[in-house]
TIRO-2110 file (N, C-alpha, C; in Angstrom, 1 decimal):
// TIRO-2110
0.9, -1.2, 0.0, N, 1, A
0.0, 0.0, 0.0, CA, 1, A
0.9, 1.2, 0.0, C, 1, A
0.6, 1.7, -1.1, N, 2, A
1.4, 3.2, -1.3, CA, 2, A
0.7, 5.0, -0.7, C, 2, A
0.8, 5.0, 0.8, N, 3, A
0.2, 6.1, 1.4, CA, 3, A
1.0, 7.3, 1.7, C, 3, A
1.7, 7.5, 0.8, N, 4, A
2.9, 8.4, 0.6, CA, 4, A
2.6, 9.9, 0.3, C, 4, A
2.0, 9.5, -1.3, N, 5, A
1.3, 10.8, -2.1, CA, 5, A
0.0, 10.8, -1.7, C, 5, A
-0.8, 10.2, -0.4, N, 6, A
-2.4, 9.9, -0.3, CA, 6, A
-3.0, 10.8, 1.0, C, 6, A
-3.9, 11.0, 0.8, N, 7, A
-4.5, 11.3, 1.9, CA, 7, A
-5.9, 10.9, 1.8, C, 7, A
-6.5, 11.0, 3.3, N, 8, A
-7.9, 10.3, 3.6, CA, 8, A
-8.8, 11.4, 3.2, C, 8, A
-10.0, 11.2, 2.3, N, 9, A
-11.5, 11.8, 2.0, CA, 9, A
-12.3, 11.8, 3.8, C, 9, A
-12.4, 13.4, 4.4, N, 10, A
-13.2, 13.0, 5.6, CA, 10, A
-14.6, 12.6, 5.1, C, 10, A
-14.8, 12.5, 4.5, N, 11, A
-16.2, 12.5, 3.7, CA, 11, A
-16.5, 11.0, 3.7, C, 11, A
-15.5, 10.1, 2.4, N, 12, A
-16.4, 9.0, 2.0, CA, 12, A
-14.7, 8.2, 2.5, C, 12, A
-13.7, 8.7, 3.3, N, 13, A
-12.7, 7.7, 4.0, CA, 13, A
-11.8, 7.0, 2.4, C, 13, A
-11.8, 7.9, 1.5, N, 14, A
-11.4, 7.1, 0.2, CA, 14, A
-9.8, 8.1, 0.6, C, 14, A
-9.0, 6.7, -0.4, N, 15, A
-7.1, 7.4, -0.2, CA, 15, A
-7.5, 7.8, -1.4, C, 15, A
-6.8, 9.2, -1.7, N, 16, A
-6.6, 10.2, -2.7, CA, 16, A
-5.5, 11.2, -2.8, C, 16, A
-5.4, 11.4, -4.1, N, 17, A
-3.9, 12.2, -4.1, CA, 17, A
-3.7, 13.2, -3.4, C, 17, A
-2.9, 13.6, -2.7, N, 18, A
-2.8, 14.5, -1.7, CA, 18, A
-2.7, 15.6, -2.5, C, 18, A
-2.6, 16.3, -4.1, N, 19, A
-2.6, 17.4, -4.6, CA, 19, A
-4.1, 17.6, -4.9, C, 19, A
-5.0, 16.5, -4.9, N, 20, A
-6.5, 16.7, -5.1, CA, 20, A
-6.9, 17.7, -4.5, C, 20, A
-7.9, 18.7, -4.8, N, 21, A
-8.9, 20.0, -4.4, CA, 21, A
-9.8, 19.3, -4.0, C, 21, A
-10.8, 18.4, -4.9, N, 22, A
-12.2, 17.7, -4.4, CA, 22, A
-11.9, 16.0, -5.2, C, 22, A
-12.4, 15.5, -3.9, N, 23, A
-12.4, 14.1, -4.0, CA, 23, A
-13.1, 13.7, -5.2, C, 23, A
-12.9, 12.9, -5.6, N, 24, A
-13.7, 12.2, -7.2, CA, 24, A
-14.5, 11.1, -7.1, C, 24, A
-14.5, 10.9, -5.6, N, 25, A
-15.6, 10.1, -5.6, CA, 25, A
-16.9, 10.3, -4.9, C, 25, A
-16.5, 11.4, -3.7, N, 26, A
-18.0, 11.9, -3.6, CA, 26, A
-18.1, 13.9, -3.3, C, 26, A
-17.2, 13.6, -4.2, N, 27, A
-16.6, 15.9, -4.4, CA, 27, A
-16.5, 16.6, -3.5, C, 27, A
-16.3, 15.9, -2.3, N, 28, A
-16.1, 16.9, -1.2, CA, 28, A
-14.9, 17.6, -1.6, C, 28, A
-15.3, 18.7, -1.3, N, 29, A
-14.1, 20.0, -1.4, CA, 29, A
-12.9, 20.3, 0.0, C, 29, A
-11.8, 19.6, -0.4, N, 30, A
-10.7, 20.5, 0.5, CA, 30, A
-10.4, 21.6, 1.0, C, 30, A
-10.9, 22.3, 1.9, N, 31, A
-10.1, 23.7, 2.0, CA, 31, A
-8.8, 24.0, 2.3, C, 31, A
-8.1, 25.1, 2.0, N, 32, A
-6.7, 25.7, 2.5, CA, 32, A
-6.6, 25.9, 3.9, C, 32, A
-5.8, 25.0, 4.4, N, 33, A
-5.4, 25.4, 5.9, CA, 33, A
-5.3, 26.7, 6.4, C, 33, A
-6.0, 27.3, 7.6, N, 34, A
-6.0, 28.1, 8.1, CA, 34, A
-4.7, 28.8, 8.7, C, 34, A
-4.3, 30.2, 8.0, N, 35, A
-3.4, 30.4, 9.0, CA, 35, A
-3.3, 31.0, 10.5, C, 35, A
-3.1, 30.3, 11.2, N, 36, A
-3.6, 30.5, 12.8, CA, 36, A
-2.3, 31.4, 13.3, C, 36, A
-1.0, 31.7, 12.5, N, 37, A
-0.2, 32.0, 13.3, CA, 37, A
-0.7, 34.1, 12.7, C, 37, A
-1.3, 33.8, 11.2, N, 38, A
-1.5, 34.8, 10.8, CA, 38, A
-2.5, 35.6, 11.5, C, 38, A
-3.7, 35.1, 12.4, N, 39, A
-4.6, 35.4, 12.9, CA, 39, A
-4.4, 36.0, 14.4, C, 39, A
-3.3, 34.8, 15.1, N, 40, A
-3.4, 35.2, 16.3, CA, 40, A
-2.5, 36.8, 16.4, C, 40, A
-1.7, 37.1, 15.3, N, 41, A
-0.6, 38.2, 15.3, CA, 41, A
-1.5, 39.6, 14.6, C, 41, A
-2.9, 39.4, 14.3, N, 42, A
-3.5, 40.3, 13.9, CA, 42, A
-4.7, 40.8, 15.1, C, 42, A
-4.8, 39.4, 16.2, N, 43, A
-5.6, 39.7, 17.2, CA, 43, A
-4.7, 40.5, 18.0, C, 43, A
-3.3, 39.9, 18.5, N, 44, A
-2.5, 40.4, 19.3, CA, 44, A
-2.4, 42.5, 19.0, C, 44, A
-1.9, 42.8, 17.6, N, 45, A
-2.2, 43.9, 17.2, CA, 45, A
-3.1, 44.9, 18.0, C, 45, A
-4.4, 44.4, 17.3, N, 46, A
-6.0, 45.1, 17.5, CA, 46, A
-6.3, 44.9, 19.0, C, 46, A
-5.5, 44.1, 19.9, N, 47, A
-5.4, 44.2, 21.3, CA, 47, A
-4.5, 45.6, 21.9, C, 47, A
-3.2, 45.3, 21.2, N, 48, A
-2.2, 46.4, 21.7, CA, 48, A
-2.8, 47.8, 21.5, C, 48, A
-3.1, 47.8, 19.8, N, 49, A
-3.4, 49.0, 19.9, CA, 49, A
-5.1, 49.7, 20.5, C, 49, A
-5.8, 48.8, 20.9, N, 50, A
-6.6, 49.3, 21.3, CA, 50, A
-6.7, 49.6, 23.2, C, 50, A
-5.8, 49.1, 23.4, N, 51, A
-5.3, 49.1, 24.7, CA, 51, A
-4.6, 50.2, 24.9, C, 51, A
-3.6, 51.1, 23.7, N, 52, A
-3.4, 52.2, 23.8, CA, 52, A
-3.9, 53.5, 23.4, C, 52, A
-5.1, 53.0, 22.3, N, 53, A
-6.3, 53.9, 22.6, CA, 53, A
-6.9, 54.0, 24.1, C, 53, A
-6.9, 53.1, 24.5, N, 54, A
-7.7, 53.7, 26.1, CA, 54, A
-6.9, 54.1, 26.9, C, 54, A
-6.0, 54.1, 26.4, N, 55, A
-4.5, 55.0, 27.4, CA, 55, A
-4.6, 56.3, 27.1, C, 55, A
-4.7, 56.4, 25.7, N, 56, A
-4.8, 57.8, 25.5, CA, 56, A
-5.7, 58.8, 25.7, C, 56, A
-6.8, 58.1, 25.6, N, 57, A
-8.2, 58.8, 25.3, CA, 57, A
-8.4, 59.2, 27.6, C, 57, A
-8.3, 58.2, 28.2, N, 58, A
-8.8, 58.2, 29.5, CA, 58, A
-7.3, 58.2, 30.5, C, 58, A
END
């Protein structure tokens, strides 16, 4: 069993090429991994600076 280039369909559990967008056997669509490191550094931000808006203002 060659599970090298494969990955699992959460959908119908079928091995499929890991470059696949949507499965071909029941088209469930892959999404693009989330970037979590990009999110948390945008919350961190909108925290700081609004933390020094209330510095400033009060």
């Amino acid at each position: 069993m060659e599970a090298v280039n494969k990955k699992e369909c959460p959908s119908c559990a079928m091995d499929i090429d890991v470059d696949s967008e949507v499965c071909p056997i029941c088209s469930y669509e892959f999404s693009e991994p989330v970037n979590v490191t990009r999110w948390v550094a945008v919350g961190l931000l909108v925290v700081i600076v609004g933390y020094l808006i209330l510095q400033w203002i009060g």
